[in-house]
VMD Tcl script that builds the backbone (N, CA, C; Angstrom):
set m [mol new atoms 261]
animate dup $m
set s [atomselect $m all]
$s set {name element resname resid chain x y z} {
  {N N UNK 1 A -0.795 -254.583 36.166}
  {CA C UNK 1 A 0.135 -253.832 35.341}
  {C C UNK 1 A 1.365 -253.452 36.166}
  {N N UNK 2 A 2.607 -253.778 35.501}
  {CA C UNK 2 A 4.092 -253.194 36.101}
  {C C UNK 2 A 4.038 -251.723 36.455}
  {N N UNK 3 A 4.446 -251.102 37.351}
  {CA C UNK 3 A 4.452 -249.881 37.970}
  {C C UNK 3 A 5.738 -249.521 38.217}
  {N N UNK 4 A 6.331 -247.996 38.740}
  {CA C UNK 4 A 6.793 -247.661 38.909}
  {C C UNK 4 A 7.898 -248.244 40.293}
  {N N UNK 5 A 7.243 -248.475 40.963}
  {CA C UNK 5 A 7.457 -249.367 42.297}
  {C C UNK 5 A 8.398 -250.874 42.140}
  {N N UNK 6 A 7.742 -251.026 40.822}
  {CA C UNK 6 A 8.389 -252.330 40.502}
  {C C UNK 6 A 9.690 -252.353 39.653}
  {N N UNK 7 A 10.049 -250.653 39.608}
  {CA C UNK 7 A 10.995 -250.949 38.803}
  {C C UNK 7 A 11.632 -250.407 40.011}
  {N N UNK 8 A 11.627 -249.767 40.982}
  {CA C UNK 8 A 12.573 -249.948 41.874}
  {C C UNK 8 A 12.660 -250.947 42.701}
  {N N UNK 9 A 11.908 -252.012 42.809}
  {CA C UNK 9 A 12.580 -253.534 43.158}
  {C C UNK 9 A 13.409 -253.752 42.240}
  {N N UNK 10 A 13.223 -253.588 41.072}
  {CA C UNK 10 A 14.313 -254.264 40.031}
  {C C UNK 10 A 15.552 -253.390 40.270}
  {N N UNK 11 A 15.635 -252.382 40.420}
  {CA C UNK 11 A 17.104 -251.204 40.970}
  {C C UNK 11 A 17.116 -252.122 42.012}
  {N N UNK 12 A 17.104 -252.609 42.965}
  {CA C UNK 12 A 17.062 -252.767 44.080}
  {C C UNK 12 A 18.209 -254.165 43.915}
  {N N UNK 13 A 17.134 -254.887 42.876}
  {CA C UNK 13 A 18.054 -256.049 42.861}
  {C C UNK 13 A 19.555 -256.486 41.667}
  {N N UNK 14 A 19.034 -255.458 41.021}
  {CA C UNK 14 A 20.370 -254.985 40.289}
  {C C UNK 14 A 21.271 -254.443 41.188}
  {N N UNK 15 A 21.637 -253.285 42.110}
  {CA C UNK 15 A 21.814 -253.177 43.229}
  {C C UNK 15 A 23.129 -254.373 43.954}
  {N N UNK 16 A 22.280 -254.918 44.171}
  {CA C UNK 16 A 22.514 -256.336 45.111}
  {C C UNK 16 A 23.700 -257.310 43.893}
  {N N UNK 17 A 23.295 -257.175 43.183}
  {CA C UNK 17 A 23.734 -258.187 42.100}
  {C C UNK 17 A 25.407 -257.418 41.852}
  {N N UNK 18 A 25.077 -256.221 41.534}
  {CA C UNK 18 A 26.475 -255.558 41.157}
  {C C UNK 18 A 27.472 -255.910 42.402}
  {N N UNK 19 A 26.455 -255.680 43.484}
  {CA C UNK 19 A 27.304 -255.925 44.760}
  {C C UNK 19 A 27.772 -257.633 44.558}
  {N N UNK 20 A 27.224 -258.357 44.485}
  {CA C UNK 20 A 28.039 -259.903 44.056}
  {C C UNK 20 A 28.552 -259.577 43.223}
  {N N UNK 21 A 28.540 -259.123 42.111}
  {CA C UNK 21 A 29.835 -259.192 40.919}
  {C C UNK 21 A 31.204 -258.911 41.773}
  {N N UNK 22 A 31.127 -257.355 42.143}
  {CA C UNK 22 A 32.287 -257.220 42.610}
  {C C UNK 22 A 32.800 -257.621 43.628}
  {N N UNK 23 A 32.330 -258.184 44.537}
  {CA C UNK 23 A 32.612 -259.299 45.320}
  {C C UNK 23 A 33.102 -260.403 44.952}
  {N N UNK 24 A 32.657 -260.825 43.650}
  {CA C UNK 24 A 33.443 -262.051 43.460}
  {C C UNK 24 A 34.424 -261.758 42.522}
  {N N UNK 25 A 34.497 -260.385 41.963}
  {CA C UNK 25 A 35.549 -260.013 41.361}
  {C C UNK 25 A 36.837 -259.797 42.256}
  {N N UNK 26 A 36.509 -259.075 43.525}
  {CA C UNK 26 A 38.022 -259.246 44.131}
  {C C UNK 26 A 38.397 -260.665 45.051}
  {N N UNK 27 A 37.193 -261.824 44.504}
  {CA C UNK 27 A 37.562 -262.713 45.732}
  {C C UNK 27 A 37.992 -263.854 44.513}
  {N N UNK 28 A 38.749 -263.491 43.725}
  {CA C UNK 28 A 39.714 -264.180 42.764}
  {C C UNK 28 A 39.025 -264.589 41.525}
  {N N UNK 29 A 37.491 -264.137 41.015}
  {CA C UNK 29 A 36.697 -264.390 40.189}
  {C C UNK 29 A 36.720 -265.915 39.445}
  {N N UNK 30 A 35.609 -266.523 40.112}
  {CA C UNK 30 A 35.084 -267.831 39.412}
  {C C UNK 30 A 34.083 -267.331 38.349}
  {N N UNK 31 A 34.875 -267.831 37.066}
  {CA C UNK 31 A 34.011 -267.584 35.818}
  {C C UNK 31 A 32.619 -267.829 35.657}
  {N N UNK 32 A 32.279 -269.144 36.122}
  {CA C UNK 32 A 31.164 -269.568 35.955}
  {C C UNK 32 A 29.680 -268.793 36.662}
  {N N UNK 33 A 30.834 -268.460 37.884}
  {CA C UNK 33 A 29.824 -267.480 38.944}
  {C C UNK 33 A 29.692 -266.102 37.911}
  {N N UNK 34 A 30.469 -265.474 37.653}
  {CA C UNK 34 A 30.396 -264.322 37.129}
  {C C UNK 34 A 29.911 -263.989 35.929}
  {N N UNK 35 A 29.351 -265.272 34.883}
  {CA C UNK 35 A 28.823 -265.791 34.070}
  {C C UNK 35 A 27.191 -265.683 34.597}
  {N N UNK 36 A 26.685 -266.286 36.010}
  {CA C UNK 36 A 25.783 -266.783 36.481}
  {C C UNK 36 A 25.071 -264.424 36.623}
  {N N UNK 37 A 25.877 -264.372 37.534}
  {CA C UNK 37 A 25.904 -263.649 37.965}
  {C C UNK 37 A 25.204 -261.799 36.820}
  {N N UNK 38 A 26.045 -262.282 35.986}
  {CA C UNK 38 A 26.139 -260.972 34.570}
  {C C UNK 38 A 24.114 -261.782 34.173}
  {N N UNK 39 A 24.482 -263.018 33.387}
  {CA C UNK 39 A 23.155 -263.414 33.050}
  {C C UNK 39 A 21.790 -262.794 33.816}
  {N N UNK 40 A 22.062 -262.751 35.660}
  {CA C UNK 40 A 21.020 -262.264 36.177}
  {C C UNK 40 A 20.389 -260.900 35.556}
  {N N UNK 41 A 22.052 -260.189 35.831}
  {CA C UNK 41 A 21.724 -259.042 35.673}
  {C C UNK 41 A 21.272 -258.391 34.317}
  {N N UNK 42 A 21.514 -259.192 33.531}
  {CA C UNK 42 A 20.758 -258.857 32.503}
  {C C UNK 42 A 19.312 -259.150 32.250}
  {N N UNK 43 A 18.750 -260.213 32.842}
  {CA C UNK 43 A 17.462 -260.329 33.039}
  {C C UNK 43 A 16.855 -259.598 33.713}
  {N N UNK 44 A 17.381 -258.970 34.787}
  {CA C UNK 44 A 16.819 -257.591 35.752}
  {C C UNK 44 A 16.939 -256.582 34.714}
  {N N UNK 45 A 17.723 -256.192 34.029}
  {CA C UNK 45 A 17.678 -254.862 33.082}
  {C C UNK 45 A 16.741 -255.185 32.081}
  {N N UNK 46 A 16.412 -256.221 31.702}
  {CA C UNK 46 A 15.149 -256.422 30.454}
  {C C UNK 46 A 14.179 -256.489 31.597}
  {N N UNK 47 A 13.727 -256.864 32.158}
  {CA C UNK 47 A 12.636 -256.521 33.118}
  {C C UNK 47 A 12.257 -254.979 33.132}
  {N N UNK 48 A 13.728 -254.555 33.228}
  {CA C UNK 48 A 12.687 -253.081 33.858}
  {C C UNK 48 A 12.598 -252.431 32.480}
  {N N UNK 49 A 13.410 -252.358 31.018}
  {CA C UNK 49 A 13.062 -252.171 29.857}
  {C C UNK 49 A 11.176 -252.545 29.788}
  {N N UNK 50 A 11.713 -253.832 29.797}
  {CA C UNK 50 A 9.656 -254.090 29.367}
  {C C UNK 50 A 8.451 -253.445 30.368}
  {N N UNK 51 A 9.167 -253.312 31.701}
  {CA C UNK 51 A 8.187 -252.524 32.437}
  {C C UNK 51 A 7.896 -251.046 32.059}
  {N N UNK 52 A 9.050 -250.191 31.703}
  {CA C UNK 52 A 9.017 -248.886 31.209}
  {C C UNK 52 A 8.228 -248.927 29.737}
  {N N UNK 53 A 8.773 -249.916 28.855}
  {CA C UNK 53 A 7.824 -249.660 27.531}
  {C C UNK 53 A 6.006 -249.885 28.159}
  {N N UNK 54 A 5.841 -250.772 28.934}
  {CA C UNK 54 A 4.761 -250.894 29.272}
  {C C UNK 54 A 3.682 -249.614 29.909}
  {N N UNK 55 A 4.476 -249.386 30.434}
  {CA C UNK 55 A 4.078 -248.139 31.236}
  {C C UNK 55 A 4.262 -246.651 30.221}
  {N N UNK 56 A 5.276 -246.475 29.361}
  {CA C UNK 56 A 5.012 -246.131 28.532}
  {C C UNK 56 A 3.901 -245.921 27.572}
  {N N UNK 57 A 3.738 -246.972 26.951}
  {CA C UNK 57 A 2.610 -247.706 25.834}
  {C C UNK 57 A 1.011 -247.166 26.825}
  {N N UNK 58 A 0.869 -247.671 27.594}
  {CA C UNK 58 A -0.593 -247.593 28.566}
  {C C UNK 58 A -0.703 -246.062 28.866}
  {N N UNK 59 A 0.680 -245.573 29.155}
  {CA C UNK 59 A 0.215 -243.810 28.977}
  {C C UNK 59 A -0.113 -243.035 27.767}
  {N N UNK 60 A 0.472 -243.136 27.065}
  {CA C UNK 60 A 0.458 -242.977 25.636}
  {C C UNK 60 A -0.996 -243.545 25.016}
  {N N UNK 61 A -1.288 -244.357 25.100}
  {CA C UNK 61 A -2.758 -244.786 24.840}
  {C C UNK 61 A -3.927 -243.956 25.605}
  {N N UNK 62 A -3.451 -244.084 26.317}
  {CA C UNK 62 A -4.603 -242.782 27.332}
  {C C UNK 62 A -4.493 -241.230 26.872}
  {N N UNK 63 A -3.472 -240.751 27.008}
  {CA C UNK 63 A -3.313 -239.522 26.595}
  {C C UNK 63 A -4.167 -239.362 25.313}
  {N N UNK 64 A -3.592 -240.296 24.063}
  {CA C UNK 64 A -4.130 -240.242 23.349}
  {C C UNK 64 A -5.940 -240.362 23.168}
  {N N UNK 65 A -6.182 -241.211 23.756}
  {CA C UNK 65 A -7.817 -241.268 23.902}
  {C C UNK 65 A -8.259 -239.724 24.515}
  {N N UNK 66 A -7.596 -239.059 25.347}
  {CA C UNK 66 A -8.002 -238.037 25.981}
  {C C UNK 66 A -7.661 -236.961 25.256}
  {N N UNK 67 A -6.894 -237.127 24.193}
  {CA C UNK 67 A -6.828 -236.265 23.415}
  {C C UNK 67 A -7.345 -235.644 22.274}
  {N N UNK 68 A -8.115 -237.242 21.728}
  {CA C UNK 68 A -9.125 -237.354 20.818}
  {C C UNK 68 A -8.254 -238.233 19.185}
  {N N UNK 69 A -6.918 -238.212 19.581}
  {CA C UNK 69 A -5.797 -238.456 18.942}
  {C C UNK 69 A -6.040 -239.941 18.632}
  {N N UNK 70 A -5.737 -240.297 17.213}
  {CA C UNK 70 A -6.210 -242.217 17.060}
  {C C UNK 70 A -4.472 -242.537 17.614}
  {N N UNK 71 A -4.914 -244.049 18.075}
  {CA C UNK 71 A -3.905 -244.359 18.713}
  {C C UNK 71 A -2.448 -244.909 17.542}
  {N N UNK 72 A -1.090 -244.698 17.675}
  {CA C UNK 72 A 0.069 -244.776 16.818}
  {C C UNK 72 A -0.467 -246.759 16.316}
  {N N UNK 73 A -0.206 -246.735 15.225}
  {CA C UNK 73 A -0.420 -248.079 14.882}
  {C C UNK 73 A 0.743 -249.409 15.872}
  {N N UNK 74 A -0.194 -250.296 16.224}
  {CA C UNK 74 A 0.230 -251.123 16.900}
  {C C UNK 74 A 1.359 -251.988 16.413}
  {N N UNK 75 A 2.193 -251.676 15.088}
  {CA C UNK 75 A 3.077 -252.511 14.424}
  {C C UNK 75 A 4.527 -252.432 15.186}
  {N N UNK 76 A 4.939 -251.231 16.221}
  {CA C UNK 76 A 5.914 -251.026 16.158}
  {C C UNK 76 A 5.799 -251.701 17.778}
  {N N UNK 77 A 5.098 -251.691 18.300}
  {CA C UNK 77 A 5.198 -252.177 19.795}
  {C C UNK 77 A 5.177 -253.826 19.640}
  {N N UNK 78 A 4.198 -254.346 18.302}
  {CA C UNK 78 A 4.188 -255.555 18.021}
  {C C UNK 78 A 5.792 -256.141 17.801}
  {N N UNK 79 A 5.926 -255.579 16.988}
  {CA C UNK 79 A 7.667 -255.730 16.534}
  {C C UNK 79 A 8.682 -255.810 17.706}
  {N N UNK 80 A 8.532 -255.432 18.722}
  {CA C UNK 80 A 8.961 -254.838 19.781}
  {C C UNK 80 A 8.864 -255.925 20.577}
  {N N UNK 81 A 7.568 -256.525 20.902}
  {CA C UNK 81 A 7.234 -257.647 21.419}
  {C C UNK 81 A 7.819 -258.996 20.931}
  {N N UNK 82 A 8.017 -258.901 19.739}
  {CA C UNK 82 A 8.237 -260.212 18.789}
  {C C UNK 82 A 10.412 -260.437 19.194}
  {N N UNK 83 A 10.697 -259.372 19.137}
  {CA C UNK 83 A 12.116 -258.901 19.472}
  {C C UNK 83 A 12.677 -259.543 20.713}
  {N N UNK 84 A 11.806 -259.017 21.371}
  {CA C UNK 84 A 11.797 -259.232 22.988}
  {C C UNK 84 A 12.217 -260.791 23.460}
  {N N UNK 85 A 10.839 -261.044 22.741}
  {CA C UNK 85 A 10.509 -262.313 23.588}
  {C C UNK 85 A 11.205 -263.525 22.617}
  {N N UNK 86 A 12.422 -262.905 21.346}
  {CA C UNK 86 A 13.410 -263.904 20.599}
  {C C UNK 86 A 14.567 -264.027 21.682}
  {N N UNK 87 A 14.831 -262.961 22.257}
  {CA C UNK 87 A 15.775 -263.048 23.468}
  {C C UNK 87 A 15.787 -263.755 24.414}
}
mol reanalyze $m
mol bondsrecalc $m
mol representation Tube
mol addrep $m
């Protein structure tokens, strides 16, 4: 399971990435790079989205069991999933 830890690798490499953008923003910006570049970073920001819902969802399920609470119907995380993974 994705952890907390793992979403600061993903800061980490978002991080790094911003640092190439603007790097190649003042070094006369090649589109294609900065194209390459944005794409990453958007795959690092849905990463750590799905890690937080995850980590989310798995707490929330527990709590709930420990609470005695039935768990929120699975339609909206399904939906969620289905969303996701059209992207």
């Amino acid at each position: 399971m994705a952890s907390i830890k793992d979403i600061e690798q993903v800061a980490d490499d978002l991080e790094s990435l911003v640092g190439e953008l603007r790097k190649e923003l003042s070094n006369g910006a090649d589109f294609e790079k900065l194209v390459s570049i944005a794409d990453e970073i958007g795959a690092h920001a849905d990463n750590a989205a799905q890690t937080f819902s995850s980590v989310n969802d798995t707490l929330m399920t527990r709590l709930d069991e420990i609470t005695g609470k039935k768990p929120a119907s699975s339609a909206s995380s399904s939906s969620r999933s289905r969303a996701s993974s059209s992207s």
